[in-house]
PDBQT receptor file of N, H, CA, C and O in Angstrom, charges set to zero:
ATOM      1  N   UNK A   1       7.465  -2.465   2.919  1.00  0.00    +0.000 N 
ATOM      2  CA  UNK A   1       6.185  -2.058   3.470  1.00  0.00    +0.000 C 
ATOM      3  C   UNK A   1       5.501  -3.280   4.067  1.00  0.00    +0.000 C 
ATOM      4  O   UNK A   1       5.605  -4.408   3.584  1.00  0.00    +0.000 OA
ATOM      5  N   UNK A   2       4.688  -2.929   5.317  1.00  0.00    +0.000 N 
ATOM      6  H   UNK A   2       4.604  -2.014   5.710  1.00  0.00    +0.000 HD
ATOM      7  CA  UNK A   2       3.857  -3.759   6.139  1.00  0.00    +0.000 C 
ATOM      8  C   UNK A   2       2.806  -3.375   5.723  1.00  0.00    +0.000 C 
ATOM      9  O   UNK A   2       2.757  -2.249   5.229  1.00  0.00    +0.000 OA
ATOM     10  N   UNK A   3       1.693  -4.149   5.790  1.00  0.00    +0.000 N 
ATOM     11  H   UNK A   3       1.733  -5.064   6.192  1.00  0.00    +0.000 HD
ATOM     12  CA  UNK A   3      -0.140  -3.843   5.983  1.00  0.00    +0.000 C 
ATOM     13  C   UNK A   3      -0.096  -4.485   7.294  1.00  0.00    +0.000 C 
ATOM     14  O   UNK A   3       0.573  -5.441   7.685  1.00  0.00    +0.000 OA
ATOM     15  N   UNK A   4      -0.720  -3.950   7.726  1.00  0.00    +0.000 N 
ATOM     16  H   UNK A   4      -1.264  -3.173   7.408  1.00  0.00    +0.000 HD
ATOM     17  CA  UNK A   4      -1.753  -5.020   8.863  1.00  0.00    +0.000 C 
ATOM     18  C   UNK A   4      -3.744  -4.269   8.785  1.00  0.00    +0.000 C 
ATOM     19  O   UNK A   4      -4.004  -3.130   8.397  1.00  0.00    +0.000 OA
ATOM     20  N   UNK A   5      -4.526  -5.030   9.139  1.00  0.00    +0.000 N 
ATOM     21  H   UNK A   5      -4.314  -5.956   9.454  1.00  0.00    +0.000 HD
ATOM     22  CA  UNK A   5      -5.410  -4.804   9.605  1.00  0.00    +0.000 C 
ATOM     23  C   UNK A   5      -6.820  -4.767  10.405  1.00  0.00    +0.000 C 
ATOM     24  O   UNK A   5      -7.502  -5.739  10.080  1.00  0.00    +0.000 OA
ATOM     25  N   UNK A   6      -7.330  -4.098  11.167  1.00  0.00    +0.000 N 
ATOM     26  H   UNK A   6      -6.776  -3.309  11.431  1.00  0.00    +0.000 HD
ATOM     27  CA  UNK A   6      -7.985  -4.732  12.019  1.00  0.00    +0.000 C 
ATOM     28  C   UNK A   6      -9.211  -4.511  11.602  1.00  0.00    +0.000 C 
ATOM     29  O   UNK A   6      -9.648  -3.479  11.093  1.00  0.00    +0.000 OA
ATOM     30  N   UNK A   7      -9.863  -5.678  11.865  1.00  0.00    +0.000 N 
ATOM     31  H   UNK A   7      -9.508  -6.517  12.279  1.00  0.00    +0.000 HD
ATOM     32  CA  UNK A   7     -11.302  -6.603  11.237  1.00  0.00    +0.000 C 
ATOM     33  C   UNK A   7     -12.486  -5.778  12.371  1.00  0.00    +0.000 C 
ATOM     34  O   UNK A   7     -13.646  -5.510  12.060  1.00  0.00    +0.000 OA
ATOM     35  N   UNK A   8     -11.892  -5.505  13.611  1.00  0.00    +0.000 N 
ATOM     36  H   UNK A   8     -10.949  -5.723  13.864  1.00  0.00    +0.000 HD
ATOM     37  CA  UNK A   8     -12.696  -4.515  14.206  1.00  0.00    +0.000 C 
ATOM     38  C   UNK A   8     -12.790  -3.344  13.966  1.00  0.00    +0.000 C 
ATOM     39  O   UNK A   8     -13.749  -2.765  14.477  1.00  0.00    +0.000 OA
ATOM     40  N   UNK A   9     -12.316  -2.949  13.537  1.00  0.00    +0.000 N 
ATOM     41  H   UNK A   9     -11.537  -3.419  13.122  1.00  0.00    +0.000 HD
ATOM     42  CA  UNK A   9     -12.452  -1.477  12.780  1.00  0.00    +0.000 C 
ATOM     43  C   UNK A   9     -13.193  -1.154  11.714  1.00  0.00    +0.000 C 
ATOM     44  O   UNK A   9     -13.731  -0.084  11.428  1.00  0.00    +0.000 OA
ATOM     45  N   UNK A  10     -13.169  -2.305  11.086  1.00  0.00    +0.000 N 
ATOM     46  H   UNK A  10     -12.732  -3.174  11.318  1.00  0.00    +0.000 HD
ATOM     47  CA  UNK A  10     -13.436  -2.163   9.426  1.00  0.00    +0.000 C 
ATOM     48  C   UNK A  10     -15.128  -2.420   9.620  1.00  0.00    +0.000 C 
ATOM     49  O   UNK A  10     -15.728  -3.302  10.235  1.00  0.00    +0.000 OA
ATOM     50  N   UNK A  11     -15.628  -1.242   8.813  1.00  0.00    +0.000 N 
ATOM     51  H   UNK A  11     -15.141  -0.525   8.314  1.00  0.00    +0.000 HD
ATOM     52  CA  UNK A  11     -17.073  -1.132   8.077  1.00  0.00    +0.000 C 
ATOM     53  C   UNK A  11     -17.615  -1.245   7.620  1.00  0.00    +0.000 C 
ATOM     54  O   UNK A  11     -18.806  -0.932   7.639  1.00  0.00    +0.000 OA
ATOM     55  N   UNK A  12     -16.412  -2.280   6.293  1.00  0.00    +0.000 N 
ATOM     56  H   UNK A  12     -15.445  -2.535   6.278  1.00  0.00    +0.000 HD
ATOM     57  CA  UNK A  12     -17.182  -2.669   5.448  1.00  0.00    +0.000 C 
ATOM     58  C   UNK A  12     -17.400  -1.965   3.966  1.00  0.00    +0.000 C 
ATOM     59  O   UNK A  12     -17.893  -2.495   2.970  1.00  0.00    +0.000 OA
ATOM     60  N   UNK A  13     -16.999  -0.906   4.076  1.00  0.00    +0.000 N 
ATOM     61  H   UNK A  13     -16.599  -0.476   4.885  1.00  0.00    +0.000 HD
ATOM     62  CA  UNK A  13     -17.278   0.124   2.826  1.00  0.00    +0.000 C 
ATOM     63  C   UNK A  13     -16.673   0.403   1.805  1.00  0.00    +0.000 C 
ATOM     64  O   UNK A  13     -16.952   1.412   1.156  1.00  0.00    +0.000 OA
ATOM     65  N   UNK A  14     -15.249  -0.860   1.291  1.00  0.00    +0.000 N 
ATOM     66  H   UNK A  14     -15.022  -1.679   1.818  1.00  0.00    +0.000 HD
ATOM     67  CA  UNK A  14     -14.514  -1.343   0.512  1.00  0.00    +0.000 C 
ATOM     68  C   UNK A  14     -13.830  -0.227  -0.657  1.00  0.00    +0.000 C 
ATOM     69  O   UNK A  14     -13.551  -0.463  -1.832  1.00  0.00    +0.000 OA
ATOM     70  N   UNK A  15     -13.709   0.756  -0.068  1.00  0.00    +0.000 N 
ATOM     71  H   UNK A  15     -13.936   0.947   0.887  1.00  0.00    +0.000 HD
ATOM     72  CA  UNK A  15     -12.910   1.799  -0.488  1.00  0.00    +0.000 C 
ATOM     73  C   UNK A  15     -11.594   1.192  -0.828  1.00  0.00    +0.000 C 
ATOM     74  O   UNK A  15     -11.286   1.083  -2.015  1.00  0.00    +0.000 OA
ATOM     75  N   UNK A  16     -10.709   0.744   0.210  1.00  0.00    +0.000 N 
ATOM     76  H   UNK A  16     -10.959   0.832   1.175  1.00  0.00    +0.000 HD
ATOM     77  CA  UNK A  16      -9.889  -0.355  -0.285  1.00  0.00    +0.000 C 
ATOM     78  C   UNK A  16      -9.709  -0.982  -1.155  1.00  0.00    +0.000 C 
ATOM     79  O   UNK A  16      -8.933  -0.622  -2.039  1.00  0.00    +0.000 OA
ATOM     80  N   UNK A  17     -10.411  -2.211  -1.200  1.00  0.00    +0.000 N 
ATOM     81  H   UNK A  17     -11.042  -2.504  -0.482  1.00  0.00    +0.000 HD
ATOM     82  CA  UNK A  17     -10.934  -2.924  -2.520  1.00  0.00    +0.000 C 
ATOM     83  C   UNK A  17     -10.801  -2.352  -3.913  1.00  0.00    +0.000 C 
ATOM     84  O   UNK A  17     -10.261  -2.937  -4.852  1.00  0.00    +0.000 OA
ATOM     85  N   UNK A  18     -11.467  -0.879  -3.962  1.00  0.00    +0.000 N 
ATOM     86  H   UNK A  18     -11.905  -0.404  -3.199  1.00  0.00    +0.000 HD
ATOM     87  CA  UNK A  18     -11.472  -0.113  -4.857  1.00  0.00    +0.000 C 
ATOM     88  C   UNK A  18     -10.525   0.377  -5.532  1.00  0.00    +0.000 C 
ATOM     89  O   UNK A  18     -10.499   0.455  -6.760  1.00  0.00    +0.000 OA
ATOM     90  N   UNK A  19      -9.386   0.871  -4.503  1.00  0.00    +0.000 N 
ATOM     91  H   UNK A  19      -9.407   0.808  -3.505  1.00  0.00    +0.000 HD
ATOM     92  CA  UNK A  19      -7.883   1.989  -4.376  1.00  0.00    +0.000 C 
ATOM     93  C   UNK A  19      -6.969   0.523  -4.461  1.00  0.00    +0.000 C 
ATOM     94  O   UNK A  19      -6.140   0.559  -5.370  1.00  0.00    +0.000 OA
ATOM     95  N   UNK A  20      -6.981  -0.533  -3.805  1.00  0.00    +0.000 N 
ATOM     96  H   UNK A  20      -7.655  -0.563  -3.066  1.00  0.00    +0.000 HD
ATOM     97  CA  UNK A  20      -5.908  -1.325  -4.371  1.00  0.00    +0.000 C 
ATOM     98  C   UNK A  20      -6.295  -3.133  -3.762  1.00  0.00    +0.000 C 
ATOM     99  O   UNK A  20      -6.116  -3.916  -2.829  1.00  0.00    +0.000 OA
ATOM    100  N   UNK A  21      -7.036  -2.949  -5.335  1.00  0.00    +0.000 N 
ATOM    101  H   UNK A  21      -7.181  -2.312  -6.092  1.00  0.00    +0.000 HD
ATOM    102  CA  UNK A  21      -7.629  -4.848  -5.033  1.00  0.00    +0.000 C 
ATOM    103  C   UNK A  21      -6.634  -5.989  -5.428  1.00  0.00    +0.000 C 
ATOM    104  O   UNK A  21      -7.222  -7.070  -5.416  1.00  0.00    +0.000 OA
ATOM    105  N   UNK A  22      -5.517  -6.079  -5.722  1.00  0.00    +0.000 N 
ATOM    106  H   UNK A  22      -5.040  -5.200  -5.732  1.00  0.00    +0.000 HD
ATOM    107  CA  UNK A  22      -4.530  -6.888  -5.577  1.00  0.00    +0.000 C 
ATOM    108  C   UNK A  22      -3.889  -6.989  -4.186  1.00  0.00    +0.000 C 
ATOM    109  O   UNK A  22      -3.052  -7.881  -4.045  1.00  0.00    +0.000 OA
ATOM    110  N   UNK A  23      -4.203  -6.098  -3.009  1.00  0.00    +0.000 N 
ATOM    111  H   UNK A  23      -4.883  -5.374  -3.124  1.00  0.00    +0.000 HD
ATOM    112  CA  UNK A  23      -3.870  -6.189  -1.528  1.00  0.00    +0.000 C 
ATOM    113  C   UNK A  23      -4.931  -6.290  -0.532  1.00  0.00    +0.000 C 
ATOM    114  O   UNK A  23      -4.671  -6.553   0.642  1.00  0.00    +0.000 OA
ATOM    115  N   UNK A  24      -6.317  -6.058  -1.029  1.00  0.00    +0.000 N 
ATOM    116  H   UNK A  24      -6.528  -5.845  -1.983  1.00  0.00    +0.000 HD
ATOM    117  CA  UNK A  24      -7.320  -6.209   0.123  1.00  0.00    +0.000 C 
ATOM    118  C   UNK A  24      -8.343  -6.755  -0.932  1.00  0.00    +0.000 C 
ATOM    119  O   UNK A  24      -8.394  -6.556  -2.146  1.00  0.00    +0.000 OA
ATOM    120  N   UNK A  25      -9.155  -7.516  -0.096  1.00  0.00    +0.000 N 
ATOM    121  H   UNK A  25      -9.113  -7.678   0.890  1.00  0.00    +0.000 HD
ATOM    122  CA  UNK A  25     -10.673  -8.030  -0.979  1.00  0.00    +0.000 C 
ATOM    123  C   UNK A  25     -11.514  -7.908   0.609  1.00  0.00    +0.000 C 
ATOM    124  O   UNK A  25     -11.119  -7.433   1.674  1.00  0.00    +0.000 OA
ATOM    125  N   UNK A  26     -13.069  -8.679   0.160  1.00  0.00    +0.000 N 
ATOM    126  H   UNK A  26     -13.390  -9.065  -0.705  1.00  0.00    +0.000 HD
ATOM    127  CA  UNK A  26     -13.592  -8.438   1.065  1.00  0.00    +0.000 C 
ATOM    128  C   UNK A  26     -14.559  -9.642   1.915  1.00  0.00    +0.000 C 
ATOM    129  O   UNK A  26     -15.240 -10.128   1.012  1.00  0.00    +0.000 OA
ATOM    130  N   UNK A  27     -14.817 -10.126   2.812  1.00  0.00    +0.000 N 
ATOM    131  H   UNK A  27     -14.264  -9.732   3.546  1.00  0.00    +0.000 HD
ATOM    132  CA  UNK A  27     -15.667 -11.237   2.797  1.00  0.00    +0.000 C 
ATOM    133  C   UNK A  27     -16.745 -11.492   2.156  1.00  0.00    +0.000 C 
ATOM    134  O   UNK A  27     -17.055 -10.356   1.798  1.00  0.00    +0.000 OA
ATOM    135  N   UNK A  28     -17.471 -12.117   1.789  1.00  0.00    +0.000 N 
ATOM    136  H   UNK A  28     -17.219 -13.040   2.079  1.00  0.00    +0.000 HD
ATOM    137  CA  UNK A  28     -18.642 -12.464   1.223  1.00  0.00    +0.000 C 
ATOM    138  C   UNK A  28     -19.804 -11.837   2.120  1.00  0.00    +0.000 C 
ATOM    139  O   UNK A  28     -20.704 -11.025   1.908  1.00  0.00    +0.000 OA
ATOM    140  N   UNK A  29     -19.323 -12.674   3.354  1.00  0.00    +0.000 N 
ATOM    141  H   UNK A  29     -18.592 -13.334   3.526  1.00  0.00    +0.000 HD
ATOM    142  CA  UNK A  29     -20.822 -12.957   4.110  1.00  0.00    +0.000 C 
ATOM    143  C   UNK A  29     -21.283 -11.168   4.764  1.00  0.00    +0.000 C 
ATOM    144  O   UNK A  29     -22.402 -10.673   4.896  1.00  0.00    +0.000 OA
ATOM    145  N   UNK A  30     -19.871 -10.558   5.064  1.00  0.00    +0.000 N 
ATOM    146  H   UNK A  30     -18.962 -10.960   4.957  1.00  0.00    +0.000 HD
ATOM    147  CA  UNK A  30     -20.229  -9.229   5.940  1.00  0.00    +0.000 C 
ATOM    148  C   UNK A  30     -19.396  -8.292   5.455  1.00  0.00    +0.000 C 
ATOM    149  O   UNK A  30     -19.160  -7.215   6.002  1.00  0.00    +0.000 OA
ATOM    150  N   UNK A  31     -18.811  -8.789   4.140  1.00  0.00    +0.000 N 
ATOM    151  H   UNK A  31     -19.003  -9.664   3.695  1.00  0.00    +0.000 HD
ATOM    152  CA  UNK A  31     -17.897  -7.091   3.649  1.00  0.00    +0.000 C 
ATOM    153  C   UNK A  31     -16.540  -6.544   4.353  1.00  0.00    +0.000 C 
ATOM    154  O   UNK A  31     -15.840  -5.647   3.883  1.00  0.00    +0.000 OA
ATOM    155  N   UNK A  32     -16.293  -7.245   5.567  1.00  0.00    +0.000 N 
ATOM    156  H   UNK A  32     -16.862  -7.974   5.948  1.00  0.00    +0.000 HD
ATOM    157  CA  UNK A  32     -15.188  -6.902   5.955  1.00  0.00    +0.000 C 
ATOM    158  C   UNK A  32     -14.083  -7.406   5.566  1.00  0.00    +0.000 C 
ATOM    159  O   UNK A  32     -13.977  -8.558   5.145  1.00  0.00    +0.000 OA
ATOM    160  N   UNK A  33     -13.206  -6.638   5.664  1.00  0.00    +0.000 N 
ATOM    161  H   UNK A  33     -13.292  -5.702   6.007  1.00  0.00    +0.000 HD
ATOM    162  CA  UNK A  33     -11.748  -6.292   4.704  1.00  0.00    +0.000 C 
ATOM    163  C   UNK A  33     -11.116  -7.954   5.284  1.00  0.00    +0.000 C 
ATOM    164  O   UNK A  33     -11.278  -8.662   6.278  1.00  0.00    +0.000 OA
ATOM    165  N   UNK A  34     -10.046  -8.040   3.524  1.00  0.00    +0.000 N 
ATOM    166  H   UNK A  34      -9.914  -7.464   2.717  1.00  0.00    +0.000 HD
ATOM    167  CA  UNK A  34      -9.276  -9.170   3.520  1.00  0.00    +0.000 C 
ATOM    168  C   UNK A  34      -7.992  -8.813   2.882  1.00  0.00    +0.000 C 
ATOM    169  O   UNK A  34      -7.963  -8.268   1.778  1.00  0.00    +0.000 OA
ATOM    170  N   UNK A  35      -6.909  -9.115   3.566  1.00  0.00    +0.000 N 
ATOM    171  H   UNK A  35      -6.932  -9.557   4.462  1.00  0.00    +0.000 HD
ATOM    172  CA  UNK A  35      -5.761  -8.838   3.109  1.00  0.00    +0.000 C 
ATOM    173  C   UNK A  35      -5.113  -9.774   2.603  1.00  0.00    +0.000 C 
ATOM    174  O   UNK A  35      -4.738 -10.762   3.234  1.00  0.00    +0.000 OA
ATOM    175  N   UNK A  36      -4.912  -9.569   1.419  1.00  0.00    +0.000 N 
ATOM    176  H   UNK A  36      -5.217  -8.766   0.906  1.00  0.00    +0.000 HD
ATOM    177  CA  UNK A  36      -4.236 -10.773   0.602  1.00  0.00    +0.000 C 
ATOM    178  C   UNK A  36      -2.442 -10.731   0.523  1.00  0.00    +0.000 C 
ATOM    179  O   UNK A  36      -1.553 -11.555   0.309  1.00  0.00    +0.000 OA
ATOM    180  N   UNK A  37      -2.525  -9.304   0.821  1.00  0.00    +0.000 N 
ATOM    181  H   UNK A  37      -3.247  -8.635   0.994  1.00  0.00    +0.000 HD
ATOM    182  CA  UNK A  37      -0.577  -9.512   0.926  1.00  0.00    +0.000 C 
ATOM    183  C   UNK A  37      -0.551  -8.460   1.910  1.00  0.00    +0.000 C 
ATOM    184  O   UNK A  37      -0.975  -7.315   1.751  1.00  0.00    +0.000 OA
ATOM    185  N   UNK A  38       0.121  -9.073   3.206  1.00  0.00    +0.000 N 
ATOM    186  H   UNK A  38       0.465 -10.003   3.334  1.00  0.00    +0.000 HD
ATOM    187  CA  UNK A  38       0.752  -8.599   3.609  1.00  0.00    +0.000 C 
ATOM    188  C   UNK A  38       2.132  -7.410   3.692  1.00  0.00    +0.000 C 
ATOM    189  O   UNK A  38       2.240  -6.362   4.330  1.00  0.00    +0.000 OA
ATOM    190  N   UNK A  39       2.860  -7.953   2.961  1.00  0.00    +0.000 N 
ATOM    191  H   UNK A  39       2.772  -8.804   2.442  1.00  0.00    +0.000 HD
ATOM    192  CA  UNK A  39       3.962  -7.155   2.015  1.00  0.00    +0.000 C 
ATOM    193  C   UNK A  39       3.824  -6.620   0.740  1.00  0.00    +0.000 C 
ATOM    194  O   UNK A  39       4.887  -6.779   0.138  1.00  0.00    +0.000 OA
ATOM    195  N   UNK A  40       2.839  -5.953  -0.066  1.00  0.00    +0.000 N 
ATOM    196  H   UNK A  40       1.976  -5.824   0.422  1.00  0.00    +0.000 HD
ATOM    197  CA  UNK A  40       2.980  -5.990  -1.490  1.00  0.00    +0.000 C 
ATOM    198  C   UNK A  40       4.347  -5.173  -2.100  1.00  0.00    +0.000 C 
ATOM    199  O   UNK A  40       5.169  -4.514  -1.463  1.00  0.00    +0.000 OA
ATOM    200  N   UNK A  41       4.298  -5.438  -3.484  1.00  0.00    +0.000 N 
ATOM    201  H   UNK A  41       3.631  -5.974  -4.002  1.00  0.00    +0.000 HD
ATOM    202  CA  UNK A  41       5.541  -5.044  -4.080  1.00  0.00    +0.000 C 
ATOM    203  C   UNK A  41       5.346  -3.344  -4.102  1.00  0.00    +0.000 C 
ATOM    204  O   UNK A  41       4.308  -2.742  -3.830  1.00  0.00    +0.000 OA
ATOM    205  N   UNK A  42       6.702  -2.735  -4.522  1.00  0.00    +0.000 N 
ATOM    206  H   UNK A  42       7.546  -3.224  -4.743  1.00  0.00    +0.000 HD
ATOM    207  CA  UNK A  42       6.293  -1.846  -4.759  1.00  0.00    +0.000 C 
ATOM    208  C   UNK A  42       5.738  -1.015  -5.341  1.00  0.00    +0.000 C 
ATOM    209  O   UNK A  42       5.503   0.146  -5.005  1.00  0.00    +0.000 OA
ATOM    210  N   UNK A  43       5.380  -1.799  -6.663  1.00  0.00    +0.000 N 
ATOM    211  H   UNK A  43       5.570  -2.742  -6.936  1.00  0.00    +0.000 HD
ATOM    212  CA  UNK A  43       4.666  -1.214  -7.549  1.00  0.00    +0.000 C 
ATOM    213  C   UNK A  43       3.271  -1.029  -6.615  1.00  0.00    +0.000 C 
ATOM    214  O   UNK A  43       2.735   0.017  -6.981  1.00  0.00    +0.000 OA
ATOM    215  N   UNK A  44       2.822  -1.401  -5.993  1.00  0.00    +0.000 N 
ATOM    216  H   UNK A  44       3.258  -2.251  -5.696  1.00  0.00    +0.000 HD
ATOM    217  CA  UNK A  44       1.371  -1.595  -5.012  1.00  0.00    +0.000 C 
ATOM    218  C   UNK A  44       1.458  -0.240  -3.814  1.00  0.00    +0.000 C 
ATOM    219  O   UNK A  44       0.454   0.290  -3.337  1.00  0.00    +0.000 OA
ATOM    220  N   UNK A  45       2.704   0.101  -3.523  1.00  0.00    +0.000 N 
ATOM    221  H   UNK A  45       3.519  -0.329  -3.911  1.00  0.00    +0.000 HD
ATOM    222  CA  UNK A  45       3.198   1.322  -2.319  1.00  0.00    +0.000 C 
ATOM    223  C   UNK A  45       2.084   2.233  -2.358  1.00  0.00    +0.000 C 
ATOM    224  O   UNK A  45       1.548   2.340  -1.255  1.00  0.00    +0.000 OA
ATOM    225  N   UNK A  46       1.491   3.018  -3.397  1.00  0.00    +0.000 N 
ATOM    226  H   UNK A  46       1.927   2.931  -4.293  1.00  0.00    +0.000 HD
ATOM    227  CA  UNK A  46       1.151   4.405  -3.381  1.00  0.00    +0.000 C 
ATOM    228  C   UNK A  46      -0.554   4.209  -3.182  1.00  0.00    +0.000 C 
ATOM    229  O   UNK A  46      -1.349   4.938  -2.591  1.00  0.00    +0.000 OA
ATOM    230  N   UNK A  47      -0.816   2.687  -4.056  1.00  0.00    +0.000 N 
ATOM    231  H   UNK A  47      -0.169   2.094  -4.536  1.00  0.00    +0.000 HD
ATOM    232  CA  UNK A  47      -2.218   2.673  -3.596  1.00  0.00    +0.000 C 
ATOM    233  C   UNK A  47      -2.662   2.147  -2.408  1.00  0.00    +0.000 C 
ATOM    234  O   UNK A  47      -3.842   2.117  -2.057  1.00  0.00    +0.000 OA
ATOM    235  N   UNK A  48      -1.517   1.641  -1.651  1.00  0.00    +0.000 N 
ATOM    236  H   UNK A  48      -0.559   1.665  -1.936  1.00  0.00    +0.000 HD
ATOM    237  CA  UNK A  48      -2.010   0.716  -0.155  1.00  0.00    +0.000 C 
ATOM    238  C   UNK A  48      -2.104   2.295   0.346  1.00  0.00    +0.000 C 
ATOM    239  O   UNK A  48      -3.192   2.818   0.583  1.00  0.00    +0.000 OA
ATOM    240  N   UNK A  49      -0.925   2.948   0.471  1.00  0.00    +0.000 N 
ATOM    241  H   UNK A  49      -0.041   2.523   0.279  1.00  0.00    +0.000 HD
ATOM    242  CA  UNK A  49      -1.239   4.082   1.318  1.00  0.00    +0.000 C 
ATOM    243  C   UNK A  49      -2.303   4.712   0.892  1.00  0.00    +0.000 C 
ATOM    244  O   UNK A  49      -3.207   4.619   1.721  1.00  0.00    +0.000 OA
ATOM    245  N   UNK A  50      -2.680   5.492  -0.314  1.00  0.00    +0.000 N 
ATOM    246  H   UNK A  50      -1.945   5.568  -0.988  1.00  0.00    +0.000 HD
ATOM    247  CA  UNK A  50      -4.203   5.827  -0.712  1.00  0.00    +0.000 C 
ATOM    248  C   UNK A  50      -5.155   5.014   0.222  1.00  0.00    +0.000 C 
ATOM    249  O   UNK A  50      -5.766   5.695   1.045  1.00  0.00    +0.000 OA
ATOM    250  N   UNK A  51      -5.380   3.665   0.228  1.00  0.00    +0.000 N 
ATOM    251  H   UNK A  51      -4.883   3.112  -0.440  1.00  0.00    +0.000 HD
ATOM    252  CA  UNK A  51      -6.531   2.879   0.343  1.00  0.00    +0.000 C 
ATOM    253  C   UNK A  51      -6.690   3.423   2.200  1.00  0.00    +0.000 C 
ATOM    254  O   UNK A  51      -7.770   3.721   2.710  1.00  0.00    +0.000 OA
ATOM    255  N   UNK A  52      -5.364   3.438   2.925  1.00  0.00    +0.000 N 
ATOM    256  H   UNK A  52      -4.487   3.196   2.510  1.00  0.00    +0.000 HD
ATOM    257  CA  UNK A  52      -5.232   3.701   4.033  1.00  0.00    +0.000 C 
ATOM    258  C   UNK A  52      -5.883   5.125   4.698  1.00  0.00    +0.000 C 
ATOM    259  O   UNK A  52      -6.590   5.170   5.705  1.00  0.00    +0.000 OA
ATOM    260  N   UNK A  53      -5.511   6.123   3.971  1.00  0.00    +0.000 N 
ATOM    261  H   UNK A  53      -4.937   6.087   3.152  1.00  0.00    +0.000 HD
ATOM    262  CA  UNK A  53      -5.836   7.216   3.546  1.00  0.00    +0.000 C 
ATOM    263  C   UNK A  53      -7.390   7.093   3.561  1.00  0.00    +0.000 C 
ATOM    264  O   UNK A  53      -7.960   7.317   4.628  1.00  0.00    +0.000 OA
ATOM    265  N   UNK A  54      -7.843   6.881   2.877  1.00  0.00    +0.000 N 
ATOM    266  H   UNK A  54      -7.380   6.699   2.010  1.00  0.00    +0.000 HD
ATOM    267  CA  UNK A  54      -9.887   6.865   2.502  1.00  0.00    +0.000 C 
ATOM    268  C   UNK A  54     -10.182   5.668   3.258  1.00  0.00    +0.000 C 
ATOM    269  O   UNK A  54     -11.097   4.973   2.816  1.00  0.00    +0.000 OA
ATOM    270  N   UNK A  55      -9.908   5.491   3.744  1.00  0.00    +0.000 N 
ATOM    271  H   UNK A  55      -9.165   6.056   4.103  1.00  0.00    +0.000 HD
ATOM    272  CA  UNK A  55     -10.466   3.921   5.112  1.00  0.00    +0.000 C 
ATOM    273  C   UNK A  55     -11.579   4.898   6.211  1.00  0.00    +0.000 C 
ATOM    274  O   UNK A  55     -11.095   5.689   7.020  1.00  0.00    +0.000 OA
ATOM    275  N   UNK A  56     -12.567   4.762   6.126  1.00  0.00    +0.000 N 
ATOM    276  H   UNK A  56     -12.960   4.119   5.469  1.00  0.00    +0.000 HD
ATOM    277  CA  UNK A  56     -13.475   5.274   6.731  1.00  0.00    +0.000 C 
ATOM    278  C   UNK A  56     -13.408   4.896   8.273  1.00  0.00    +0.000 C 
ATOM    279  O   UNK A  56     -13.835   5.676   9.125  1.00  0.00    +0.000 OA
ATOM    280  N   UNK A  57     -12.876   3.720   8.578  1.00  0.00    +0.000 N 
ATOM    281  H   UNK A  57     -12.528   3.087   7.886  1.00  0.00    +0.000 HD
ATOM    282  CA  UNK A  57     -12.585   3.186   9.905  1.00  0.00    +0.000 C 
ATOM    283  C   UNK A  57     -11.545   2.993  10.427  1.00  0.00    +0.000 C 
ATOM    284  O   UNK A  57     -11.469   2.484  11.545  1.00  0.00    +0.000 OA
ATOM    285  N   UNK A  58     -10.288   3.441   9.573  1.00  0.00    +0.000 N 
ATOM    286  H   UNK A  58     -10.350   3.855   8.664  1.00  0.00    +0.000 HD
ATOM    287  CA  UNK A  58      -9.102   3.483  10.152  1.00  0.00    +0.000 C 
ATOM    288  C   UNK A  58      -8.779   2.097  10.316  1.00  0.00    +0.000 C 
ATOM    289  O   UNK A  58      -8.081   1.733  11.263  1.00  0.00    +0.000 OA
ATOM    290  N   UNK A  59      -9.146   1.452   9.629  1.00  0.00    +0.000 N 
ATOM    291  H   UNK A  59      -9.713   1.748   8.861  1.00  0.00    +0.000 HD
ATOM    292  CA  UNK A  59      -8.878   0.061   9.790  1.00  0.00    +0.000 C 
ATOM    293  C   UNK A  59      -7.378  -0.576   9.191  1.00  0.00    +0.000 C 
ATOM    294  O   UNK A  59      -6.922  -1.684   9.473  1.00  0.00    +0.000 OA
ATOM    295  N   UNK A  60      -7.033  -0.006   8.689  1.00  0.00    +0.000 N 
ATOM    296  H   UNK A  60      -7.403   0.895   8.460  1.00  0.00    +0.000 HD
ATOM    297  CA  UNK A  60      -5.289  -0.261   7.907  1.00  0.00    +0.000 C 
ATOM    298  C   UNK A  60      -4.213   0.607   8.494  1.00  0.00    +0.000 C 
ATOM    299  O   UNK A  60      -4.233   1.819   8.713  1.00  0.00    +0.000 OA
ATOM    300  N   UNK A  61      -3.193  -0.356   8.719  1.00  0.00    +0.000 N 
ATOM    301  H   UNK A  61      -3.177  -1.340   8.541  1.00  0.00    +0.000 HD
ATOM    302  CA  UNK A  61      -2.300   0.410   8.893  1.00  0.00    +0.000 C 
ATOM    303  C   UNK A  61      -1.149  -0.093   8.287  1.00  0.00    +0.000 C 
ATOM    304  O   UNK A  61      -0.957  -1.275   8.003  1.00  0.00    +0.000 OA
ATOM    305  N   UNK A  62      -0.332   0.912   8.083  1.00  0.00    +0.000 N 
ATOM    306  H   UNK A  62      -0.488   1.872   8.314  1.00  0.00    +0.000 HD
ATOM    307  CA  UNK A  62       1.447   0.619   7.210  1.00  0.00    +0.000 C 
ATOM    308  C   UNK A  62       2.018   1.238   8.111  1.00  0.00    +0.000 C 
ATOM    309  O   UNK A  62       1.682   1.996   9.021  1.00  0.00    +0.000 OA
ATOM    310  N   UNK A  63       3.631   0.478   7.434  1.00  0.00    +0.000 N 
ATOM    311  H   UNK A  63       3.904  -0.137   6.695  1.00  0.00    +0.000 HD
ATOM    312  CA  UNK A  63       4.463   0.351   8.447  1.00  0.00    +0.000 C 
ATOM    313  C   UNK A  63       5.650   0.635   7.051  1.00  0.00    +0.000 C 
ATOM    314  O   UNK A  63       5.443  -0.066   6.060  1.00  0.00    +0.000 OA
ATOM    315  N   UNK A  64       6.461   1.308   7.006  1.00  0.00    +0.000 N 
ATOM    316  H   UNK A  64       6.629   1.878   7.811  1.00  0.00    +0.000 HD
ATOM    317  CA  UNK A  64       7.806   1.249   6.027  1.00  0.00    +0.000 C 
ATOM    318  C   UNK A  64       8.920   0.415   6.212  1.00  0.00    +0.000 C 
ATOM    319  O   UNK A  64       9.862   0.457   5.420  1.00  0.00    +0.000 OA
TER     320      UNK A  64
């Protein structure tokens, strides 16, 4: 699995964060999304896609 994500998209509303904070955190200054792994293991698979899933901005995307 791939993450990527775009920082223009993102709102800020850390749903992510929430659904799987060992792969995204968030900036300090403005809340927008931070991806800490690129690749996570698979134990991480079901919540990146969840987090992708409830992304209010469509800001994540996977790749298999």
């Amino acid at each position: 699995m791939r993450v990527t994500v775009d920082e223009d998209k993102c709102c800020g509303a850390g749903s992510c964060v929430l659904v799987a904070p060992e792969v995204f955190d968030q900036r300090d200054d403005d809340g927008i999304v931070v991806l800490l792994n690129a690749e996570p293991g698979e134990d991480q698979h079901a919540a990146v896609r969840e987090a992708a899933v409830v992304c209010p901005g469509a800001a994540i995307e996977v790749s298999e």
